[in-house]
C-alpha positions in Angstrom: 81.3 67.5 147.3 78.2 69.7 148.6 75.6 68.8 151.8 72.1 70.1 152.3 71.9 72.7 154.9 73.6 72.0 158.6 76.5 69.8 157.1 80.1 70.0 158.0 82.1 68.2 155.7 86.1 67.9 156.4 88.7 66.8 154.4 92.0 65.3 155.6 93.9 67.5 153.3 93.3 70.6 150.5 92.0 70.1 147.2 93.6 68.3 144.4 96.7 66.7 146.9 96.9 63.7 148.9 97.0 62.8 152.3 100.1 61.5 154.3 100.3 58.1 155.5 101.2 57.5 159.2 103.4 55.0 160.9 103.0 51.7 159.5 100.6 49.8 161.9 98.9 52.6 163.2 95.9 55.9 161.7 97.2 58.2 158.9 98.5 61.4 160.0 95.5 63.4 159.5 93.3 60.6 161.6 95.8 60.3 164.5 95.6 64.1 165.2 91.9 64.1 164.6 91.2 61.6 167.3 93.6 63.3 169.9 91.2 66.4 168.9 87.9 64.9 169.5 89.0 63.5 173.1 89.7 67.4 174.3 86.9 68.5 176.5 85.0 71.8 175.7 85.8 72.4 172.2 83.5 73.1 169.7 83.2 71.2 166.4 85.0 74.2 164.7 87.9 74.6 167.5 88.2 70.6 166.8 88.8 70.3 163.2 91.0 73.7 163.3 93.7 72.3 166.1 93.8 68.8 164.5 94.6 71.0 160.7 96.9 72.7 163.3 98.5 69.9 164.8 98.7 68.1 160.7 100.2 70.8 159.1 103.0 71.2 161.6 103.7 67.3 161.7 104.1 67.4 157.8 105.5 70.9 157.9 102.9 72.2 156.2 102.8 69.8 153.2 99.2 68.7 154.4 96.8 70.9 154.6 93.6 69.7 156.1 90.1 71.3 154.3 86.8 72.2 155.8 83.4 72.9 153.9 80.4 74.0 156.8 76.9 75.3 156.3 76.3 74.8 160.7 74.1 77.7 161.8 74.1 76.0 165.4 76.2 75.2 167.9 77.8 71.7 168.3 80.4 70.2 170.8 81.4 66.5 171.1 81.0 64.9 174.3 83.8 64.9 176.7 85.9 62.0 177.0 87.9 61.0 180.4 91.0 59.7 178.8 92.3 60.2 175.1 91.8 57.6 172.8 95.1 55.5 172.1 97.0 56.9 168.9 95.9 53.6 167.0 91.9 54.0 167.9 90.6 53.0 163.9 87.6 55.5 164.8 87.0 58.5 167.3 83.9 58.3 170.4 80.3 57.4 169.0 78.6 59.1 172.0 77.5 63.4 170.8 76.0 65.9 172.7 74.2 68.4 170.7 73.7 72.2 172.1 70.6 73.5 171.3 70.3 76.6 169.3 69.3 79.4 171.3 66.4 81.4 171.0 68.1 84.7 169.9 69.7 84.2 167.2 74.0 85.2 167.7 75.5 88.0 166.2 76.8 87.3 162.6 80.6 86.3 162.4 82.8 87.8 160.3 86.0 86.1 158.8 88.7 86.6 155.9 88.9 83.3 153.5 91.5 83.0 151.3 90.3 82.4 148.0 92.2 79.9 146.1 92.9 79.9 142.3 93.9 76.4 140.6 95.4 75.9 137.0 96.4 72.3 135.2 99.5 70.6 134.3 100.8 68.5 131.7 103.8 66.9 131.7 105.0 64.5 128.6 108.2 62.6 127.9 110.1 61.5 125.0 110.7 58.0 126.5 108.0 55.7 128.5 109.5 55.1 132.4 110.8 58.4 133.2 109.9 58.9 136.6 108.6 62.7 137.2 108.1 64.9 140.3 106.5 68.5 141.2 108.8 69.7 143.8 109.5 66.4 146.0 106.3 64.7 145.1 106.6 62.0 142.6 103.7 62.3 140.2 104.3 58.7 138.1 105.8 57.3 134.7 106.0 58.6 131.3 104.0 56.8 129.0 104.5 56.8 125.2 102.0 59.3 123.5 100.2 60.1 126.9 100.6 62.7 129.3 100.7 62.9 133.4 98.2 65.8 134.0 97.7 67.3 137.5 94.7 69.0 137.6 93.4 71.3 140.3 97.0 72.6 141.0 97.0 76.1 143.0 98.8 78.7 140.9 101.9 79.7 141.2 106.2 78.3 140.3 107.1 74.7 140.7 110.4 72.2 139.8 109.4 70.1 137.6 112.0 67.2 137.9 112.6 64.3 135.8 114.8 60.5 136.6 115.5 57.8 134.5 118.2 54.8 134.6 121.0 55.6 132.3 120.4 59.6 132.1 121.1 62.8 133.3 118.6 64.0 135.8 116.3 67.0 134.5 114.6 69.8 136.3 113.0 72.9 134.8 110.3 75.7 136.6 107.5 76.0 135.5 104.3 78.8 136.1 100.9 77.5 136.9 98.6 80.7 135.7 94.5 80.6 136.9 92.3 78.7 134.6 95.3 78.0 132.5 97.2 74.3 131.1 100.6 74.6 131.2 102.7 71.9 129.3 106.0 70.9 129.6 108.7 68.7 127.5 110.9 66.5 129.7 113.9 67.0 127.6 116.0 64.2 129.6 119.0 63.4 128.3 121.1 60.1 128.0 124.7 59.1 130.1 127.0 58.7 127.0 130.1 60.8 125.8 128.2 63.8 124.6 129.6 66.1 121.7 131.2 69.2 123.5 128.6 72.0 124.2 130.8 74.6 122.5 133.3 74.4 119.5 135.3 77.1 117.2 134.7 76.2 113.4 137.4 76.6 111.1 136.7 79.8 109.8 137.2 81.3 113.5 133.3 81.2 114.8 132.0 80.4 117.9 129.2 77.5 118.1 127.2 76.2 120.4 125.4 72.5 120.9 121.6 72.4 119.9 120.6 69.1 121.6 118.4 66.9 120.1 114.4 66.1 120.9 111.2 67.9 120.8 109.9 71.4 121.1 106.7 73.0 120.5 106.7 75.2 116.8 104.8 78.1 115.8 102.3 80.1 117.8 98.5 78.9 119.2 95.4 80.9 117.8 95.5 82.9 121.2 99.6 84.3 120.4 97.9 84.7 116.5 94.9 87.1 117.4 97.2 89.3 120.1 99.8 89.6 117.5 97.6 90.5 114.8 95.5 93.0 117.3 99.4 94.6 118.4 100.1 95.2 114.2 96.6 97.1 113.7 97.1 99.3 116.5 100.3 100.0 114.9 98.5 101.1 111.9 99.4 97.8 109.1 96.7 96.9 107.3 94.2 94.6 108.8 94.7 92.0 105.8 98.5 92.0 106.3 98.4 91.5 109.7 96.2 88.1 108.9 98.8 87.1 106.6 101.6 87.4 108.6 99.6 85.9 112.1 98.2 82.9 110.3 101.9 82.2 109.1 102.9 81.1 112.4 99.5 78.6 113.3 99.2 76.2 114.1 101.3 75.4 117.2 102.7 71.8 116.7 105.5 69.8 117.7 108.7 69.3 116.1 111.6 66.9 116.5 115.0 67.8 115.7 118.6 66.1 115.3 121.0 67.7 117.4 122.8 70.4 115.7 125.4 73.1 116.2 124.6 77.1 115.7 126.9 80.2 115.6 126.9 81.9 119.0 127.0 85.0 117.4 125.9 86.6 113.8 128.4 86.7 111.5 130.2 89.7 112.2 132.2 92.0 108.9 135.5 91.1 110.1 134.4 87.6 109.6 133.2 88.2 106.4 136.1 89.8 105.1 138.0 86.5 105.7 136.2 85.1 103.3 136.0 87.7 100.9 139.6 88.0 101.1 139.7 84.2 100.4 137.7 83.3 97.8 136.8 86.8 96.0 133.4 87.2 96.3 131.5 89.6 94.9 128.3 90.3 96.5 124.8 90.6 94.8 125.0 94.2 96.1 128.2 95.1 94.6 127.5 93.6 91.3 124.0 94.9 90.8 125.1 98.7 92.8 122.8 99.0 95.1 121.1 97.8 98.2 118.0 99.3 100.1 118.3 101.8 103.2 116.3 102.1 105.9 117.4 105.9 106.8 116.1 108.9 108.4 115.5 111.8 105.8 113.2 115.2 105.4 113.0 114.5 109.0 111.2 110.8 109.2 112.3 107.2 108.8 111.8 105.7 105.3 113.0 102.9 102.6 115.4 104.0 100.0 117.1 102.5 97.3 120.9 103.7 97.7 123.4 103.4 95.2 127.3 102.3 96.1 126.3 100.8 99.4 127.8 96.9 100.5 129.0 94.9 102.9 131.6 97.2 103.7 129.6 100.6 103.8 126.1 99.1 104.6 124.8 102.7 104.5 126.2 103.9 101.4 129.7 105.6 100.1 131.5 106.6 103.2 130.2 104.8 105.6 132.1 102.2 106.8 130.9 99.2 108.6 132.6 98.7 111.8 134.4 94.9 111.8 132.3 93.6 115.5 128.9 94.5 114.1 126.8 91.9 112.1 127.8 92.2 108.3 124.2 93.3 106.0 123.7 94.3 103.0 124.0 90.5 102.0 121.8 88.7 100.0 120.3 84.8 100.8 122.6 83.5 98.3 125.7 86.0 100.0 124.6 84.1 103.0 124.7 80.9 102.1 128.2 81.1 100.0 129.6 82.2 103.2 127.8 79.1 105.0 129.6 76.7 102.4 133.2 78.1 102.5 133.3 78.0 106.3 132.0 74.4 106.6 128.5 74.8 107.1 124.8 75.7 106.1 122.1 78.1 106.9 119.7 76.5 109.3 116.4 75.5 108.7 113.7 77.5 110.3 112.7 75.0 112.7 116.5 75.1 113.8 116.2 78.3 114.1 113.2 78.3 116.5 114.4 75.8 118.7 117.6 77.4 119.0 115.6 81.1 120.1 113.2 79.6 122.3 114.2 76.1 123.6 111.8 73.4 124.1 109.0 75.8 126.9 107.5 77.8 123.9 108.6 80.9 125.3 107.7 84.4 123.4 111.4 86.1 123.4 114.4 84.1 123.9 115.0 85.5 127.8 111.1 84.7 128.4 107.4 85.5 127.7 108.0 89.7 127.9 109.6 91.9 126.1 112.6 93.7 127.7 114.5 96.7 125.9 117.8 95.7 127.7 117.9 92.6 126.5 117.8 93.0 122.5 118.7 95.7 120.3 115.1 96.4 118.8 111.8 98.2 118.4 114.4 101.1 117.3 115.9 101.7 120.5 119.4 102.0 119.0 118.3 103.0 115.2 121.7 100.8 113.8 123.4 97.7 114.6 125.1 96.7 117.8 128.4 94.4 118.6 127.5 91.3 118.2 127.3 90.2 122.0 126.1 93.3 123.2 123.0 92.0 124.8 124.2 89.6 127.1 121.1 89.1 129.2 119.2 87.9 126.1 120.7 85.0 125.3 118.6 81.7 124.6 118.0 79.0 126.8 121.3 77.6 124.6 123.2 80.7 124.9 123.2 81.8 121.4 123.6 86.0 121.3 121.2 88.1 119.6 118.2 86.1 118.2 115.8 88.6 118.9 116.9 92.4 117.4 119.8 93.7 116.0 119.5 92.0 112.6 116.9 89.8 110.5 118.7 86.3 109.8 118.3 84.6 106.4 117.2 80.7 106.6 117.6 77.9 104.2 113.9 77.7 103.6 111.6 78.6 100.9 108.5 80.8 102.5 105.2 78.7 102.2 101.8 80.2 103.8 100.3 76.8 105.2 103.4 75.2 105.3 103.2 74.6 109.4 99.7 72.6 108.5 101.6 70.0 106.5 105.2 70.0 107.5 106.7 66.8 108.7 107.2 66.3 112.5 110.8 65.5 112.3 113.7 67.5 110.6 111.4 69.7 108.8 112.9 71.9 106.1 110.9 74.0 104.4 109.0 74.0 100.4 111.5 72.9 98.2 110.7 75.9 96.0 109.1 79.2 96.1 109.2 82.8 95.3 110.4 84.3 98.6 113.2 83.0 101.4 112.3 83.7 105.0 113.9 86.0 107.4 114.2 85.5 111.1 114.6 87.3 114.3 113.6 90.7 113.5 116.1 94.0 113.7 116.9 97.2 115.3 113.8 98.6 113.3 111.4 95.6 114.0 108.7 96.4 116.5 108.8 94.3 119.7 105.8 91.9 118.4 108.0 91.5 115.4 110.3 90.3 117.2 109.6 87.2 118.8 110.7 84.0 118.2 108.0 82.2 116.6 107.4 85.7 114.0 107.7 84.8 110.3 106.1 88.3 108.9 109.1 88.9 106.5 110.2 86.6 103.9 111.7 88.6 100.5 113.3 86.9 96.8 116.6 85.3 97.6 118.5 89.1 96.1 117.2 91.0 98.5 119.7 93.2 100.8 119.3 96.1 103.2 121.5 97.3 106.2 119.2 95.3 108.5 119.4 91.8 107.4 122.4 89.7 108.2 122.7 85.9 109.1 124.4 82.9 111.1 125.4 79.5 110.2 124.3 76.0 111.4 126.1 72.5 111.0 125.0 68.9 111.9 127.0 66.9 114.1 130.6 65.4 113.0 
């Protein structure tokens, strides 16, 4: 609130929080030390309000804050009391003595302010009654298809914390930026005999436990136009890098059944056990050739290459080392592996949730990119061990989903396809010319790269020595 001119307005605590209750029976905290204030002889009404904010914000160690707004150009004092008022006085002394303003005006102040800076808060829940927190401070109940929104909050980290009878207790951190909503999922999960977070599939591969619920899918209009500003700075053409932006809007929420993943991409010596099994022939090695992203005359380029495969990804003589991520395969290489071992490709939406969890995050470490913690934005200029970016992983420790290789997905590539798609278990067209990659390479650029990018999709024959793939499976 504002006054007219001479007003002093105080507040028993700082914007946007609220004030402690005392001990039952007697003044609030903020009142109690107010009215010791006022009965201290010689103070003016400045030096009053700043020892009782003194005296509050050590009582509640500093988790009240009392405010002040002043526009005084005089001097003021309250009168001088001969005892203090008892601690349960309901209001401080009526009597005031006003100092006139002398005749020469004093010499202007000067003082440092500390200029605070607020942001918003959303917090939603997949189940009505979860109790939620910031910090220590409980905040309220989930509601079904609302949201408890703290507005005014000044920037900075805080726990967001989630309880509810019969489930696991849930906290995650969460950044409050200036002039900025930030939203978060409670992703609460029930007390019940849980399918193991890790398991070894029968063909030898490492998978981890995908949990079910909600996450936010896709990229905003804000993600869109910075992605599609990083592309033409990079010199693609302005009408590509609409294309490929606008396949990732809108932002929208998706629900998923829980789900297990490969840890790692599927590596040749993996590969080769099922070669060995079943006699596969790849698309490469029947058709004799696979493209080849290579340096020649002195500058990176595409070739065609004849005699290259799984096994010599480059071309003739030169071998493919067993702990790298097998390529030159093509979607339906892929998904013939997927089958013999048990399982399936997983949907894009899968995908996504398993890079990026349920916070929307732009990599799978966080929100920047970091060169140490993916093999991309050609850093390397070939394939890695799978593994070999440990500080990378995703919030459900799956290895590599940013760099190293492109990952083929089960679905069909469809422009609008995030304008229509269903909220739950989405999975895809169910036909279309191209099949979508994911996860970008050791040759993608870093914008390329994040999790929500869907700027390549090629026909379901397409191979290269920098597209490989994992599998998925649902729950026994």
């Amino acid at each position: 609130m504002s006054g007219p001119p001479g007003t002093f307005i105080a507040y028993a605590t700082d914007p946007g929080d609220v004030a402690a209750d005392g001990t039952p029976g007697t003044n609030g905290v903020y009142t109690g030390e107010l009215l010791q204030a006022l009965a201290l002889r010689g103070l003016t009404i400045e030096e009053t309000f700043k020892r009782a904010a003194r005296s509050v914000a050590d009582k509640t160690r500093n988790r009240q804050r009392p405010w002040v707004s002043s526009s005084f150009t005089g001097e003021f004092q309250f009168a001088e009391a001969a005892t203090p008022p008892p601690a349960t006085a309901s209001r401080p002394p009526a009597v005031v003595a006003a100092v006139p303003t002398p005749a020469t005006p004093p010499e202007p102040s000067i003082t440092k302010e500390v200029i605070r800076e607020y942001g918003s808060l959303a917090i939603r829940g997949p189940l009505a009654g979860i109790e939620g927190y910031l910090d220590e401070r409980r905040i309220g109940e989930t509601e079904r298809g609302t949201a408890l929104v703290l507005n005014n909050l000044p920037i900075g980290a805080y726990r967001v914390k989630a309880r509810k009878e019969g489930h696991r207790d849930w906290e995650r951190e969460v950044q409050v930026a200036v002039n900025q909503r930030a939203e978060v999922l409670i992703d609460i999960e029930p007390l019940r005999t849980e399918p193991p977070k890790a398991l070894r599939s029968e063909a030898g591969a490492e998978m981890v436990l995908v949990p079910a619920g909600e996450f936010w899918m896709g990229s905003d209009a804000t993600e869109v136009e910075r992605f599609k500003e990083a592309r033409k700075k990079g010199g693609t053409a302005e009408s590509t890098c609409k294309q490929w932006g606008e396949r990732e809007a809108p932002r929208h929420r998706v629900t998923l059944d829980a789900f297990y993943l490969d840890r790692y991409e599927v590596a040749i010596g993996l590969f080769e056990r099922f070669v060995r099994a079943t006699g596969h022939r790849t698309t490469a090695e029947r058709e004799g050739d696979g493209r080849v992203f290579q340096q020649k005359d002195g500058k990176w380029q595409w070739d065609m290459v004849s005699g290259v495969s799984w096994r010599s990804p480059d071309g003739s003589g030169t071998p493919g080392d067993a702990t790298h991520p097998v390529v030159q395969v093509s979607w339906h290489d892929a998904e013939a592996y997927c089958k013999w071992a048990g399982k399936r490709l997983p949907s894009e939406a899968e995908w996504e949730k398993a890079a990026r969890g349920t916070d929307g995050r732009r990599y799978p470490w966080g929100e920047a990119w970091d060169a140490a913690k993916a093999n991309g934005d050609m850093a390397v200029k070939t394939t890695r061990p799978i593994g070999s970016y440990p500080g990378g992983v995703s919030p459900y420790d799956v290895h590599d989903m940013a760099g190293n290789v492109l990952e083929w997905v089960a679905d069909w590539l469809n422009e609008d396809y995030y304008q229509r798609s269903p909220e739950r278990n989405p999975r895809g067209p169910d036909s279309g010319q191209y099949r979508v990659l994911r996860g970008g390479s050791w040759n993608t650029f870093a914008i390329n790269v994040r999790s929500s990018s869907r700027g390549n999709a090629v026909t379901p024959d397409y191979r290269s020595n920098v597209v490989g793939f994992r599998c998925a499976r649902g729950l026994p």
